[in-house]
N, C-alpha and C positions, 0 to 999 in steps of 0.2 A: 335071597342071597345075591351077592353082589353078578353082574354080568357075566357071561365068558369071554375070554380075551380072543383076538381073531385070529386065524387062521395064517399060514405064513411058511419061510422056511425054514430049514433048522437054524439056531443063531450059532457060531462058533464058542467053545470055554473055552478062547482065551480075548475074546472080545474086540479082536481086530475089526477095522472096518475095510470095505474094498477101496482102490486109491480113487474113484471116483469121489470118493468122501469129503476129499480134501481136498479138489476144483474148487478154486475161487473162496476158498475157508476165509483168504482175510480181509476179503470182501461185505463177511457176511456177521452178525453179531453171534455170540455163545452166552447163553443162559443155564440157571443149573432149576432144574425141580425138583424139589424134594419133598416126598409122599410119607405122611404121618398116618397110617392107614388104623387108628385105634379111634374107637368115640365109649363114651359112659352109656350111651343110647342107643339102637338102630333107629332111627328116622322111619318113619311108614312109609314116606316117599323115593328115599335113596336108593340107586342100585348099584351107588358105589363100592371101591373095593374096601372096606373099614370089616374092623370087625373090635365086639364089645370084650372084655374080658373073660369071658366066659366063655367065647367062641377061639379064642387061639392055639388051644391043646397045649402039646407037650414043645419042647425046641423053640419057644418063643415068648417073651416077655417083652412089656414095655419096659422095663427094668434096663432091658438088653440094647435097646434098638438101637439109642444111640452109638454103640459102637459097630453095630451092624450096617449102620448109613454108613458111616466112617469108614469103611472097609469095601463098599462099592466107591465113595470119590476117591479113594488111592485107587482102586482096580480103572477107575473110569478115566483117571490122570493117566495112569502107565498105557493103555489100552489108545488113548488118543495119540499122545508123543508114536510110541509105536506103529502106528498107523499112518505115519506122516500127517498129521494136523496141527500145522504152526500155534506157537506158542499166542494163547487169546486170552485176556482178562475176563471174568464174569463181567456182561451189562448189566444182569437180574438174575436175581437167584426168589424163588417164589416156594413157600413152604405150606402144603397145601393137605387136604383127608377128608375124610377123617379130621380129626379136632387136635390140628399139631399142638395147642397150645395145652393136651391132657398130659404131654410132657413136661416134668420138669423145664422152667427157663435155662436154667443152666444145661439141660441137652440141645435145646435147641443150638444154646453160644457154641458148643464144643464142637457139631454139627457144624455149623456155617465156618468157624474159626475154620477147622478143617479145613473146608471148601477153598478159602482167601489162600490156605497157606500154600495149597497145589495150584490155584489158579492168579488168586489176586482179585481186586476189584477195581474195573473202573471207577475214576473220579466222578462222585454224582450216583454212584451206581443206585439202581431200586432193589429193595431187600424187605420180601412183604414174609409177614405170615398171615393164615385166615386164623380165624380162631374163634369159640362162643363165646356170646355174652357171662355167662356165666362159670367160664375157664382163664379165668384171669383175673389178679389183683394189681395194687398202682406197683407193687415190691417187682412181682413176675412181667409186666410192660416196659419198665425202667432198667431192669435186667438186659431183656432183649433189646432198649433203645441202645445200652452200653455195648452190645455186644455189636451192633452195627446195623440191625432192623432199622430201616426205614419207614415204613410204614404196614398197618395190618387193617385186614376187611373183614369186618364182625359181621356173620350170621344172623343179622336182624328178623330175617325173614317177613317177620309181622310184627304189628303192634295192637294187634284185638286177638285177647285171649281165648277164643274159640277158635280163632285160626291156629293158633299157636299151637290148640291140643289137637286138630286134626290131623299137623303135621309131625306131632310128637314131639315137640323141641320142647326142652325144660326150664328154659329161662323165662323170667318176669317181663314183660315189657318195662318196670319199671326202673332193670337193670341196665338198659341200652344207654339211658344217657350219663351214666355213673360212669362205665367203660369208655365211652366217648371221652370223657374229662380225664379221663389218667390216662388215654393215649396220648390229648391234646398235652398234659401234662410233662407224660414225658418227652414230648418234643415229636410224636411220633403221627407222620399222616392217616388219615380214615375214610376209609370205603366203609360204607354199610351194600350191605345184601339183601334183596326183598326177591320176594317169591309172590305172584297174580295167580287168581284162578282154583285157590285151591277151593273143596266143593265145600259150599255153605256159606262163603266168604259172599258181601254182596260189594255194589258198586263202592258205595260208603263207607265201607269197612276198608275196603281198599285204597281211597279217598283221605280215610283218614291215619293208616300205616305211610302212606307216602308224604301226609302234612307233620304229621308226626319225627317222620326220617329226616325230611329235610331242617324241622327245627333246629335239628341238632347241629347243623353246620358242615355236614360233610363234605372230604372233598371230591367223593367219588363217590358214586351209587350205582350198582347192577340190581336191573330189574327184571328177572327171567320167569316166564311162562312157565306152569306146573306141568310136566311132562309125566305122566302114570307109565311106568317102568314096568313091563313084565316080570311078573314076580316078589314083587314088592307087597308089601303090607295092605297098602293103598288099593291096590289092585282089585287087592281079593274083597275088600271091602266094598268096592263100587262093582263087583263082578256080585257080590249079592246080596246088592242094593241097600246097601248099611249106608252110604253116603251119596251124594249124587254126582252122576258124571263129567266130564270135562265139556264143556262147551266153547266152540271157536267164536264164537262173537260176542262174549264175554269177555275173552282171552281180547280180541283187539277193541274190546271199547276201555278195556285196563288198560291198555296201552295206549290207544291215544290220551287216555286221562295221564299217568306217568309221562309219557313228555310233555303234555301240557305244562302241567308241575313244574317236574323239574326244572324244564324250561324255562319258566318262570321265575324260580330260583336264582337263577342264574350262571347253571349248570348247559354244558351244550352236549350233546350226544357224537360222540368218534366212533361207535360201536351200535348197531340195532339195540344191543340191551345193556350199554352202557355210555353213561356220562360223567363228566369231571367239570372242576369247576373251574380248571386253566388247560389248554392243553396239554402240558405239563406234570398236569397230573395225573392223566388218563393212563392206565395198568401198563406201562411199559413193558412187562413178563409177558402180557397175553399181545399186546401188538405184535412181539416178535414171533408170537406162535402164527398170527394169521396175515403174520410176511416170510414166513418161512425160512426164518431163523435158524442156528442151531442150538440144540439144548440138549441135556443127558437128564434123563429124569432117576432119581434115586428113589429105592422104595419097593417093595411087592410089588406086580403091577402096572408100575410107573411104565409110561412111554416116550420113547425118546427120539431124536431126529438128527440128524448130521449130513446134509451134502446128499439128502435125497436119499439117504438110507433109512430105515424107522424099524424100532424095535421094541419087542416090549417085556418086562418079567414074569417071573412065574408068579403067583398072584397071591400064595398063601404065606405069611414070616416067617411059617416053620420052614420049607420049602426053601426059600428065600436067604435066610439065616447058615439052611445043610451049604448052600452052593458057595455062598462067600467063606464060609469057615474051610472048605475046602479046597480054596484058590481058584475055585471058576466061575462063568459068568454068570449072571442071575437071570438073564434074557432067556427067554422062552422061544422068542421064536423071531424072525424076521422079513424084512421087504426093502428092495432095492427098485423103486419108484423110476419106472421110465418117461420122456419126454414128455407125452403126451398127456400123462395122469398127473405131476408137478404145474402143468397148465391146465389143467383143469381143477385143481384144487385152488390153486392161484385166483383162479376166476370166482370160486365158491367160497372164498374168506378176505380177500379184496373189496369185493361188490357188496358187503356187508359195513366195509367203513367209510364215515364221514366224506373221506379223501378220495373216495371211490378208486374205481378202475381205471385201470390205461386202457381205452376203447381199441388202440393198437394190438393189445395183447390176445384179442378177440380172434378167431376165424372169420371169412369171408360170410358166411351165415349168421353169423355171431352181431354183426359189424351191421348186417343190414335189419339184424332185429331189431335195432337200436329205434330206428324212428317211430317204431309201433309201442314199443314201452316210452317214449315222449309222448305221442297221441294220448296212450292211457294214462299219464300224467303216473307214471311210477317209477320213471328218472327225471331228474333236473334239467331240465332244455338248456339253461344255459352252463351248465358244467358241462354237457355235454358235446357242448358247438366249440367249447374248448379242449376236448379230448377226454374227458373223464366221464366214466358210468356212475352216476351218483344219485342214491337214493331219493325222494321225498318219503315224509309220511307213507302216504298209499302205499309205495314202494318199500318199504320198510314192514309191514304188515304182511306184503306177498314178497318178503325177499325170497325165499324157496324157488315160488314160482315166476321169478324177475330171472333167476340165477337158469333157470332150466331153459327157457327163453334164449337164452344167449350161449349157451355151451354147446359144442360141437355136434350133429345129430350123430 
């Protein structure tokens, strides 16, 4: 079953935030998230908050959701005005699960139409959904490119069917380049998604999901490490010994094979586990998460951010659905982020991109770590003698332990 949400304090029904909130708000960009928390499948690996049809009980429908999203962005409009937080256009609105695209097209347009009509969009704006290979036709892409999508990042995962069934994903590999052409189609950008490391998978196999991926021409690739979730499917499978376990130097010889690649490609890496094939095109929704952006995230679950405040909802739709039908807030619970922890998150999603760090933004400790991760060649000497923490390779393998190196003891 999916995680438990974290601990916190109570969140207020009526969703006000404190006026700290709104320090520096038109400084800072606003994005909206919107949590499609349904799939056809549970994934063996997932410990996200989704749940299959079978799992939502009573008071919840996909049927329903869409106007159950729509009833937190007006609560989320009134809730912000209210709050004193200057009137902000969406930069990115990112629609994410769960497998948004098990919804009807037409929920997802009514959904974001929503969205624009309380807030607006910037010129340019990015307007992703993820969605499976096998949740989508050219009718339902061309739908969503009408509706104002931008771009969407297919669940590639793998392209060797043994990986595919370890991870329980139901689609064909020979469905991925079909969906790529009716995105390309409808005029609409493409990330593919890949997953390293899962057990059984060898170099090769890996090797050839990623020559495979890039055939395709994307413009964006996430390539993430298989992380075994407590509690998951996976788990229990490698807890007794039905598949074999996670290995770390596996995990980084996939990786340096994937940038190799990609690299090659002619994709460059903004992100440890992500690359784009222009600047431009790199996940504008997730850059603003790990510059510390604001966003409202919509949805069971969903978490949200605003001026240093974070909050998150109650996690189940039933749950989720009683709170907005009855005029209060669906937040479960809260955290107002002091000084010291906003710099330090800073440092721990900063030092992770291309552009690296402000070496400034460091502590005195911080600051003199700096020439010993030059020595061990895990930052860039000369981005560094210009003021910025900036990974290499090596560095990028041990970013965890680059990022623990530098943070305040």
């Amino acid at each position: 079953m999916p995680s438990v949400l974290p601990l916190g304090d109570p969140a207020p029904s009526d969703g006000l935030l404190p006026a700290q909130a709104a320090d520096g708000a038109g400084g800072r960009g606003f994005g909206l998230y919107v949590h499609i928390p349904f799939c056809a499948v549970r994934c063996g690996y997932c410990d996200f908050n989704t749940y299959t049809a079978t799992e939502l009980g009573g008071g919840a429908s996909q049927d329903a959701y869409a106007s159950t999203a729509i009833a937190e962005v007006e609560f989320a409009a009134n809730a912000l005005k209210a709050s004193g937080l200057p009137d902000r256009r969406m930069s990115t609105v990112f629609f994410g699960g769960g497998t948004p695209t098990l919804l009807p097209a037409e929920d997802l347009a009514r959904i974001l139409t929503a969205a624009i009509s309380e807030w607006g969009l910037d010129p340019g704006a990015e307007v992703t959904t993820e969605a499976n290979p096998d949740s989508v036709t050219p009718e339902s892409l061309q739908l969503l490119a009408d509706a104002g999508f931008t771009r969407v990042s297919f669940g590639m995962q793998s392209a060797v069917p043994h990986v595919l069934k370890v991870l329980d994903r139901t689609h064909t590999p020979s469905r991925v380049p079909q969906v790529v052409q009716w995105a390309r189609d409808a005029g609409l950008a493409v990330s593919l998604d890949l997953i390293y490391g899962t057990p059984g998978e060898s170099l090769e196999d890996w090797r050839y999901s990623l020559e495979t991926a890039l055939s395709y021409g994307p413009d964006h690739i996430s390539a993430y490490a298989l992380i075994v979730e407590d509690g998951t499917k996976l788990a229990a499978q490698i807890r007794r010994g039905e598949v074999p376990g996670i290995d770390d130097d596996d995990h980084a010889d996939k990786y340096e094979l994937a940038d190799e690649l990609i690299s090659a490609a002619g994709l460059g890496w903004y992100e440890v586990s992500n690359w784009s094939r222009t600047p431009e095109q790199a996940c504008r929704h997730n850059l603003a998460y790990w510059r510390g952006d604001d966003w409202w995230g919509i949805g069971p679950g969903a978490h949200s951010h605003v001026g240093g405040v974070r909050w998150w909802n109650v996690k189940h739709p039933t749950a989720y659905a009683a709170r907005l039908s009855s005029g209060a807030s669906p937040a479960a619970g809260r955290e107002t982020l002091d000084a010291g922890t906003r710099s330090m998150e800073r440092i721990m999603l900063e030092a992770r991109l291309s552009s690296g760090l402000d070496i400034e933004a460091l502590d005195a400790s911080g600051r003199h770590a700096v020439a010993g991760l030059i020595a061990d060649k895990l930052v860039d000497a000369a981005a560094a003698f210009q003021g910025r923490l900036s990974l290499t390779l090596k560095g990028r393998l041990l970013a965890d332990a680059v990022v623990r190196r530098v943070l305040p003891d």
